[in-house]
C-alpha positions as CSV (number, residue, x, y, z in Angstrom):
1,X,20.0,-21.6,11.1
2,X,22.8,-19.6,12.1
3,X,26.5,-20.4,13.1
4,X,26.0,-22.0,16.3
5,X,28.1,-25.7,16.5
6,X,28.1,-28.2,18.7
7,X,30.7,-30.4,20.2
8,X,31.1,-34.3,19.3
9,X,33.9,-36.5,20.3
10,X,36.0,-35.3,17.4
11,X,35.3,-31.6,17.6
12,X,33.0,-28.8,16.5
13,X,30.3,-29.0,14.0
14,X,27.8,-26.7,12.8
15,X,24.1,-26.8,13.7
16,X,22.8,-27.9,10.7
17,X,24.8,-30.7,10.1
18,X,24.8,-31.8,14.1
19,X,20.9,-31.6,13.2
20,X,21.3,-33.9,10.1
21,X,23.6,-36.0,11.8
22,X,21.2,-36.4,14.6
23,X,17.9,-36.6,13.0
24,X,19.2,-39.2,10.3
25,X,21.2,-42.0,11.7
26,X,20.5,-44.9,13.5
27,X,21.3,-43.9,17.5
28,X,24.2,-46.0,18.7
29,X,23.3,-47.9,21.9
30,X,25.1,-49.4,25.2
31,X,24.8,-52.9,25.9
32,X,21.3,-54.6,26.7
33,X,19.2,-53.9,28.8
34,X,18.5,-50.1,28.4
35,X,14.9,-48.5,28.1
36,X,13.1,-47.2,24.9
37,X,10.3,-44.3,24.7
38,X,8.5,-44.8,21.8
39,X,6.6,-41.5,21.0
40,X,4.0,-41.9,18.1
41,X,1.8,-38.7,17.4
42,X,-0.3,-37.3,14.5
43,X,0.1,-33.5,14.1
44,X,-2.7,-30.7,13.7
45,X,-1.3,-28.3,11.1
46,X,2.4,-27.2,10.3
47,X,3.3,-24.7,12.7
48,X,7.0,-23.4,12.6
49,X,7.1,-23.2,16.4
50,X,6.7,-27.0,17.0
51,X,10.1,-27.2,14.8
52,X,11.3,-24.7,16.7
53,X,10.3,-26.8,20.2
54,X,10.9,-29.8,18.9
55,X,15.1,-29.2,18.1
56,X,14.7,-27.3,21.6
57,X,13.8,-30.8,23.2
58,X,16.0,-32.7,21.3
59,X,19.4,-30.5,23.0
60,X,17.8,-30.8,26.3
61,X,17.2,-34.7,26.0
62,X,20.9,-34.9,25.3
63,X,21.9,-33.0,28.2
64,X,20.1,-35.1,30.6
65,X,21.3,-38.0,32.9
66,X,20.5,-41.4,31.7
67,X,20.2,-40.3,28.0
68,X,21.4,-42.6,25.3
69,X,20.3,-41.1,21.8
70,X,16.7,-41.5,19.8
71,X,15.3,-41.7,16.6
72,X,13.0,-39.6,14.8
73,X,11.0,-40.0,11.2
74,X,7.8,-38.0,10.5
75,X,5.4,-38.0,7.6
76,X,2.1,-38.8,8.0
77,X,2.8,-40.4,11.1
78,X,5.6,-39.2,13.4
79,X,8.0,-42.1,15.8
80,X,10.5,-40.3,17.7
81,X,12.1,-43.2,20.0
82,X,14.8,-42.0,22.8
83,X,17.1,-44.4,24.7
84,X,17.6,-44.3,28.1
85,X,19.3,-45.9,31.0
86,X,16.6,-46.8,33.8
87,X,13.1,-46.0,34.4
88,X,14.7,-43.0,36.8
89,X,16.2,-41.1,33.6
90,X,12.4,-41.3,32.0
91,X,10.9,-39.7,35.1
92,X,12.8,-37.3,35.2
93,X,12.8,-36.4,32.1
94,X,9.6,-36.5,31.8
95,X,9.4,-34.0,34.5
96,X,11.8,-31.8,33.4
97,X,9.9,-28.3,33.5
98,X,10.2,-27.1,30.1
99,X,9.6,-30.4,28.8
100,X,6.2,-30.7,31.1
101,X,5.6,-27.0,28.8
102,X,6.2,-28.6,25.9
103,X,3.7,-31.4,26.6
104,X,1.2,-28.9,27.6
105,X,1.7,-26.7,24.3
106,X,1.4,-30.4,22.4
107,X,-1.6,-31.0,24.1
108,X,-2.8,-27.3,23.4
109,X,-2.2,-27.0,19.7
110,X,0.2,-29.3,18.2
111,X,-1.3,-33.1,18.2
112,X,-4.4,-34.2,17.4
113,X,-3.2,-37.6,19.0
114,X,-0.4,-39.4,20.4
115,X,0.6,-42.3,22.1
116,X,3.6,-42.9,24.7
117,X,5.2,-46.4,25.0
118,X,8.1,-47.2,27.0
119,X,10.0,-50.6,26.8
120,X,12.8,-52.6,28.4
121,X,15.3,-53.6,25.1
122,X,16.4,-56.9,26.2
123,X,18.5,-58.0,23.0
124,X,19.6,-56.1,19.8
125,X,21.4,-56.4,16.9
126,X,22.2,-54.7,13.8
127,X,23.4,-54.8,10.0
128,X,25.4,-52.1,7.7
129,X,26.3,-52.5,4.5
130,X,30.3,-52.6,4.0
131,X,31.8,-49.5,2.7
């Protein structure tokens, strides 16, 4: 995946592991209330470009105003669910022009169906294990 790294609060990391990191924990959200999109889609087939777009969209959600963090599983099924701020940061991120060609390729040859949700998170709460 190359040498590319990414910042976090504490410093550099390498792609692959910012990936991990970001595809495999639970996001860390602000106080209630915040907004969740709740993206649900069956795929059509396995094409390596939709990985390829898919890690493409995940760096330009972060960079975004109004972005909190999101989610993601996929087998059968795939949830990716992102956290925003407001209802403004969903607009326009949801009108963010290579996102809008992202959609379009989706619609084109990626999904065979999906579903868009988006909800107010009144009240949350949490449990980890202790170390």
């Amino acid at each position: 995946m190359g040498d590319v790294c990414f910042t976090l609060k504490r410093g550099f990391i390498p792609r692959f592991l910012f990936l991990h990191l970001c595809m495999q924990t639970i996001a860390a959200t602000p106080a209630t209330p915040y907004y969740a999109v709740l993206f649900t889609s069956v795929k059509t087939n396995n094409d390596p470009a939709y990985s390829l777009m898919a890690d493409e969209m995940v760096k330009l959600a972060m960079k975004q105003d109004g972005y909190l963090g999101h989610e993601s599983a996929r087998e059968d099924i795939g949830i990716t669910i992102s956290y925003w701020r407001d209802l403004a940061s969903i607009k326009s991120w949801k009108q963010n022009s290579r996102h809008l060609m992202a959609q379009k390729a989706g619609k084109e040859k990626w999904y065979e169906t999906y579903k868009v949700r988006i909800c107010l998170v009144e009240r949350d709460y949490e449990f980890s294990r202790p170390d």
